[in-house]
N, C-alpha and C positions, 0 to 999 in steps of 0.2 A: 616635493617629497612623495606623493604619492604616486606621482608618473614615472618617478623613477622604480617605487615597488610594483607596482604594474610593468615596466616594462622588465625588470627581475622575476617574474612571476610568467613572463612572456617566454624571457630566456631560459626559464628552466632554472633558476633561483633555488636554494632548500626552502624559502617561504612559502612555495607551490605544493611541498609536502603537510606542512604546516595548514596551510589551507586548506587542502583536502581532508586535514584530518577532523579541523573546525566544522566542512559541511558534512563529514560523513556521520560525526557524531551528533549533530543534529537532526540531520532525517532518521537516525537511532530512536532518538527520543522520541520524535514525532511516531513514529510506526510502533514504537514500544507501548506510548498511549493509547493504542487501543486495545494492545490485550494486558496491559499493565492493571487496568484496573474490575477484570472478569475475574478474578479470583479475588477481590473485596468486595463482589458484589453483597454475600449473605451479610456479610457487616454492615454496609452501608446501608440495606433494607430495614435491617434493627435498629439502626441507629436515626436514620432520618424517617422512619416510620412509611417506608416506600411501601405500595397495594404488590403483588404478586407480577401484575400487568403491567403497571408501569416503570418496573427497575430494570427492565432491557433498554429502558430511553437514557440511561448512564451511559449506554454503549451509541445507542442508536443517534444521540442529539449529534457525539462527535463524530461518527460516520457520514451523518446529512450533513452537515455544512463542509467537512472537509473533501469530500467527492462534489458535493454539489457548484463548486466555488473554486476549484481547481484551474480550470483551465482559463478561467475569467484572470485569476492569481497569475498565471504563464505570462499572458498577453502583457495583462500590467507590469509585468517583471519587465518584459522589451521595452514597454514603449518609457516607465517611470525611472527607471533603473532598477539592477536584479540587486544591488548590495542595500540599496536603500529598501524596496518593498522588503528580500530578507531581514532588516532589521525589525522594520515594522509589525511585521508580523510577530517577531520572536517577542517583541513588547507586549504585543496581543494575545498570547498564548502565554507568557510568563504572570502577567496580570490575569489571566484568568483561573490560570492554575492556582493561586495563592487566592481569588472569590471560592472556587471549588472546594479548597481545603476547608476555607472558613464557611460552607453551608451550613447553614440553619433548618431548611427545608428542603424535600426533594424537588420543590420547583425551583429553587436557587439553584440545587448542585447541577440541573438539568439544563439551565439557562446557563453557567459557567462552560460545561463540557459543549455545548455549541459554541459558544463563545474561540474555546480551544480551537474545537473545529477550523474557525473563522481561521485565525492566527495558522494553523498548521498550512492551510488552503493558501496562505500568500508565501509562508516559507518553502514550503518544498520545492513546486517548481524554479523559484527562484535559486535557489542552492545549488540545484540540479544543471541549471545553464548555467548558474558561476562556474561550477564542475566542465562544463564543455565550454566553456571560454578562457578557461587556464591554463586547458590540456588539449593542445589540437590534435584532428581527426586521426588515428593511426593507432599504432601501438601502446604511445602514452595516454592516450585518451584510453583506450581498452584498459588498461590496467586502473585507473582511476576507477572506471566503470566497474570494473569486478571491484573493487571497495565497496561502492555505491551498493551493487547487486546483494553483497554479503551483507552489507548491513540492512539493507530492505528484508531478504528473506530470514536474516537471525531475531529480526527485530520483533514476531510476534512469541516466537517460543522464548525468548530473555526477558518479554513483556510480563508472560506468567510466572517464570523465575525472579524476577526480582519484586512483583506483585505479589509473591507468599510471602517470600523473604517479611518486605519491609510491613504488611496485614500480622504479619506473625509475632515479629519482633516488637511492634510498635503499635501502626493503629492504619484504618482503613486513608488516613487522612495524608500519612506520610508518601503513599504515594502518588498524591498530587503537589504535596513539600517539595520531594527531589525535583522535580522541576525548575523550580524558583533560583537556587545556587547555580543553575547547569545555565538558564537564560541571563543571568546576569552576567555571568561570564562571557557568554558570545558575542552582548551587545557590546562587552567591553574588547574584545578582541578582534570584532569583525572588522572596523576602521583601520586597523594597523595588517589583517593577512590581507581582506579580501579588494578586488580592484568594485569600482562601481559598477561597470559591464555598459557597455557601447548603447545609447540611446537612438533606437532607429530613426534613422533622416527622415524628417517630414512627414512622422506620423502622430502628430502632437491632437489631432484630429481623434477622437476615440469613439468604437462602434456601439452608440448606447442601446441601441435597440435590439444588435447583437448580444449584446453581453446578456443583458435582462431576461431574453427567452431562455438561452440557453442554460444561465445557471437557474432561473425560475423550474425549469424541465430537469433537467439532472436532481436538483436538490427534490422537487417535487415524484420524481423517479426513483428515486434512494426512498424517500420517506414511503410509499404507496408497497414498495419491495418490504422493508427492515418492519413494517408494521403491520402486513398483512397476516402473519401466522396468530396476531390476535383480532384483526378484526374480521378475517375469514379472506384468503383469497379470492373467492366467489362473491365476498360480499359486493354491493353497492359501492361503500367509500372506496374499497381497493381500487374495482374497476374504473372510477367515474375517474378518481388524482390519478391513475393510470393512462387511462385517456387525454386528458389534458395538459400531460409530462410528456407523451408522446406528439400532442398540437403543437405544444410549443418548439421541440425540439424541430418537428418537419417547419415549420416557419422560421425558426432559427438558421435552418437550410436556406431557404426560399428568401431571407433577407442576405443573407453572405452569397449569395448567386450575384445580388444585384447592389449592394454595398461598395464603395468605392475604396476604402480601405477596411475590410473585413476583419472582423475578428479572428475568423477561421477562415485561410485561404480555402476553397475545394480544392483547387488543387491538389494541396496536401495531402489531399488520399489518390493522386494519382498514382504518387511514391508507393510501389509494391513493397519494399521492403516496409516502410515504417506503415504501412496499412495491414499489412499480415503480422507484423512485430506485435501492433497494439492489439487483434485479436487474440493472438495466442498468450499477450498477459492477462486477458479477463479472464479469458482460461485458468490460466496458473493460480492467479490470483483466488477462483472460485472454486477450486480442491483445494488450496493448502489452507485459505483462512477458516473454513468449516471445519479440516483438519485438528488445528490448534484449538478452536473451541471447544469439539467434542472430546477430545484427550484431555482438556480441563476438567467438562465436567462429568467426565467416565470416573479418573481418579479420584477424584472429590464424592459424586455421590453415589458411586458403585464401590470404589475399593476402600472407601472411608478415609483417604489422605487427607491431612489438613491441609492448610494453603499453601505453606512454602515445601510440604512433600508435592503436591501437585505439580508448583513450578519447577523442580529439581526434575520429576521425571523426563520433563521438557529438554535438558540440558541436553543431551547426545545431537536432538536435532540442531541446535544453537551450535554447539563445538563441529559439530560436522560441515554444516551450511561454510564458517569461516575458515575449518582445514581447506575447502574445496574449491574455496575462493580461486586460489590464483593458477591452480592450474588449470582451473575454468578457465581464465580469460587470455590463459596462454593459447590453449587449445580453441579458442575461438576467433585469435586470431591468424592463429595458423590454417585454419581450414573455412572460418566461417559459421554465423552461428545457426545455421538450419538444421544439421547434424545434433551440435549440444544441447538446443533444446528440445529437440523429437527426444532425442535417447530423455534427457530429465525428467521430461512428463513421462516418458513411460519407466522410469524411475520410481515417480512420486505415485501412480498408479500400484504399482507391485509393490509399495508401501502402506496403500489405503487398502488395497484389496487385504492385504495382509491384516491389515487393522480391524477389516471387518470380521476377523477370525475371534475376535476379542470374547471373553467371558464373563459371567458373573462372580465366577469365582477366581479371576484371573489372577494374575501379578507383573508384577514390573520387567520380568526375567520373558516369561512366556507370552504376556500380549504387548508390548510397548517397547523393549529393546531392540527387536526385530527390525520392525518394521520403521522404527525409527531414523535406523543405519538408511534404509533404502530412500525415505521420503526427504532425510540431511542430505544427501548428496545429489539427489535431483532435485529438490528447491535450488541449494547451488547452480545445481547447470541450468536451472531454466529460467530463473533472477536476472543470471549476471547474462546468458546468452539473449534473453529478452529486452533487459535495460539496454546494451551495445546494438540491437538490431533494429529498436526504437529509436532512436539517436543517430544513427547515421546518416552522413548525409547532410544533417540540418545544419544553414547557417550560421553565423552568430546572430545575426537579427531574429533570428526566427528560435534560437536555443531556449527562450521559454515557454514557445508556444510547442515543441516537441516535447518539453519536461510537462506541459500542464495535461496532454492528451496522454502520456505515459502515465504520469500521478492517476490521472483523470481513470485509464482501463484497469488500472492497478484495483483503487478504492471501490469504484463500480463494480467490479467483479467481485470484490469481496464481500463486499456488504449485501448484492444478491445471490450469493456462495453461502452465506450462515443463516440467510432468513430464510431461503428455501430449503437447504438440510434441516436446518431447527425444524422447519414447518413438519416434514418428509419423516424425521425420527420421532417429533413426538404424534404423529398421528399413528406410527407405529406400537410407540409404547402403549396409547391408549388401545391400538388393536386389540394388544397382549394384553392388557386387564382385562376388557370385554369379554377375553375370549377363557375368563378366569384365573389367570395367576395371579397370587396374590404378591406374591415377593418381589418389589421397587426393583430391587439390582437387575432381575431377570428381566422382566420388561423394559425396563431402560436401557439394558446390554443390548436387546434388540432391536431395540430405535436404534441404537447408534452403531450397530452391523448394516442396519440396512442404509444409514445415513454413510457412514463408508464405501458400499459398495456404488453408490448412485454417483459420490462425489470422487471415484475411480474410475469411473465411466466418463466424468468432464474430462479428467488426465490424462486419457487414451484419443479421447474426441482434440484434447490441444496438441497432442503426440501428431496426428494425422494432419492436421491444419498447418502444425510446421515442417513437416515434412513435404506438403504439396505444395503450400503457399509463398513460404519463405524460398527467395533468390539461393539458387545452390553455389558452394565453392567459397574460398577463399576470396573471390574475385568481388564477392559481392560487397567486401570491407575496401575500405581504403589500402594500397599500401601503406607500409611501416613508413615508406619516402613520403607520403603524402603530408607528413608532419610540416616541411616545409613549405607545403602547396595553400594555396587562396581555397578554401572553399569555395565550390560551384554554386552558384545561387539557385539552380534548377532543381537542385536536387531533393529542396520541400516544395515551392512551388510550381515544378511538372513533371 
């Protein structure tokens, strides 16, 4: 029975729709958690009695584990199976989203949301290869991809949108509820859409030494980033876990050089396309996610929105991101995606710059509508032309360890995209007191002009890196015919 829905799901089955639609909506949820729950921050700080300092670790615990533990997630997804680690995972993140809800303390809810993390870091990649082991390399796989892409880029502005909503309606709690109905469902469905995914031959052998530096270094990289803007980037602690997230990673190198089944081939970055691919998403990734943060709390504590006006403002970019879906991934594979993502970033640039125009006395019409149209339609092109030009090329054996280094540039970028603008806007705001004004709105308007402009300058810097770096032309994709072809094996590792 089930080799028969797998080989249905091979031919091109309607199950294959169905599937797709299982993993698309889960990497929804997964990316919607993290800005899902910045607009219950004020509530949760009242309610669990959180210090001023430490209620950015709501956000920060599921950043660190989910970036940190990613690409470790990938590998395991090849070598363990991708349907079984996806499930596991979704267990692990449904269970913790239901400890989250039921916190008692801030170090409870703090220890659940790594927890999440945990679970998010084994699902993604693995959904991500189920996705490129469903739909082979060409046309149907691009289109699958521009799903994927849409929902990764809509997934933090509908994060704030349904995070007012259900803080509004209800309680800071409910949105860590909606989870628990959405994970029970997939565990129940995954056995009947998704196939298991091809166990690579003869690598039952696993890289421990590999795995340990590198997620010790990424996670220890995220945390030294995401906590700096409080314990001083000049400080001591920064520097010192800074240093030593960097040790580890270049050792990390230095044992995969000489590893006989590596976790991370080198190779892998000899691939020009998925090595400038994954540059240009830390890029993307570290203007839009700063993006969506400061347009949370511009709304909130400048124009006085409650939570669910906050996420509503969001909406344009959300409905925009999924209008633009597909004739993204049309145009990308008609031409190739070095094109669609230069023009996007510099889309989402003429967005932010625009955003930097914002006021204290602003409104929804004159600072936010604008600019929104511009930054909705280049997230679109530079999501879904980033997800397809990260993924090309790769194997099936190797399809989670291209999902865990995508996920991997994805999170990393973002999460040093919000701790550095946070850092960058509010050292501005305080400028602005110093320098005498008394009025919140004003000074904080000016944090987050100058946290716009800086984070429109990553957009123009990722505009230029895909333009030079990224393979030019249509040629650079498979053909549409390659649907019936073998994947090359070279084409992640040389």
């Amino acid at each position: 029975m089930a080799s028969q829905l797998q080989q249905q799901q091979t031919d091109g089955g309607p199950s294959r729709g169905l599937a797709l639609a299982l993993l698309a909506a889960t990497q929804f949820v997964l990316i919607l958690d993290i800005a899902i729950v910045t607009v219950a921050l004020p509530s949760i700080g009242t309610d669990l009695d959180f210090s001023p300092a430490d209620l950015s670790w709501v956000i920060n615990a599921y950043a660190l584990l989910f970036g940190g533990f990613l690409l470790l997630g990938g590998r395991l997804a090849d070598i363990v199976g991708r349907r079984r680690m996806f499930m596991a995972g979704i267990v692990l993140f449904t269970a913790a989203s239901l400890a989250g809800a039921l916190a008692q303390s801030a170090l409870w809810l703090v220890i659940a949301r790594g927890a999440q993390g945990l679970g998010a870091a084994l699902v993604s990649p693995a959904a991500l290869s189920l996705v490129m082991t469903l739909f082979p390399e060409g046309a149907e796989r691009n289109k699958a991809l521009g799903v994927w892409g849409a929902v990764a880029g809509s997934g933090g502005a509908a994060g704030a949108i349904l995070g007012g909503i259900l803080t509004d309606v209800l309680s800071w709690e409910a949105v860590l509820y909606v989870n628990i109905p959405v994970g029970i469902a997939v565990v129940a469905l995954a056995p009947r859409l998704l196939p298991e995914g091809r166990e690579v031959a003869g690598t039952r052998s696993f890289d421990v030494a590999g795995a340990v530096s590198v997620t010790a270094g990424l996670a220890l990289l995220i945390y030294a980033v995401v906590d700096a803007p409080d314990a001083g980037w000049g400080s001591t602690q920064t520097l010192v876990i800074g240093a030593v997230a960097v040790a580890l990673i270049a050792a990390f190198v230095a044992i995969e050089a000489r590893a006989e089944r590596p976790l991370l081939p080198l190779g892998t970055f000899r691939n020009r396309m998925l090595r400038s691919a994954n540059i240009g998403v830390v890029l993307t990734a570290a203007a839009l996610f700063p993006m969506w943060f400061m347009l949370t709390m511009y709304t909130q504590d400048v124009l006085g929105y409650t939570p669910l006006e906050a996420g509503l403002a969001q909406l344009p970019i959300a409905l925009l991101i999924i209008v633009s879906a597909a004739p993204t991934q049309q145009l990308v594979t008609r031409i190739g995606p070095r094109v669609p993502l230069a023009i996007g970033l510099v889309l989402i640039a003429g967005g932010l710059f625009w955003f930097a125009q914002l006021s204290a006395g602003g409104s929804f019409l004159a600072d936010i509508l604008g600019p929104s149209v511009l930054a909705g339609i280049g997230a679109a092109m530079a999501f879904i032309a980033g997800t397809i030009a990260a993924t090309t090329g790769a194997v099936e054996e190797d399809a989670g360890l291209a999902s865990g280094l995508l996920n991997t540039s994805q999170q990393v970028g973002g999460a040093i995209g919000v701790a550095a603008i946070a850092a960058i806007a509010t050292a501005r705001t305080t400028d602005v007191f110093a320098a005498g004004e008394r009025l919140p709105a004003v000074a904080l308007s000016e944090g987050f002009q100058t946290g716009y402009l800086v984070v429109a300058g990553v957009a123009l810097v990722g505009a230029v890196v895909a333009a030079v770096l990224i393979p030019a032309g249509r040629s650079a994709l498979p053909a549409d015919g390659a649907a019936d072809a073998e994947p090359q094996p070279v084409a992640l590792a040389a």
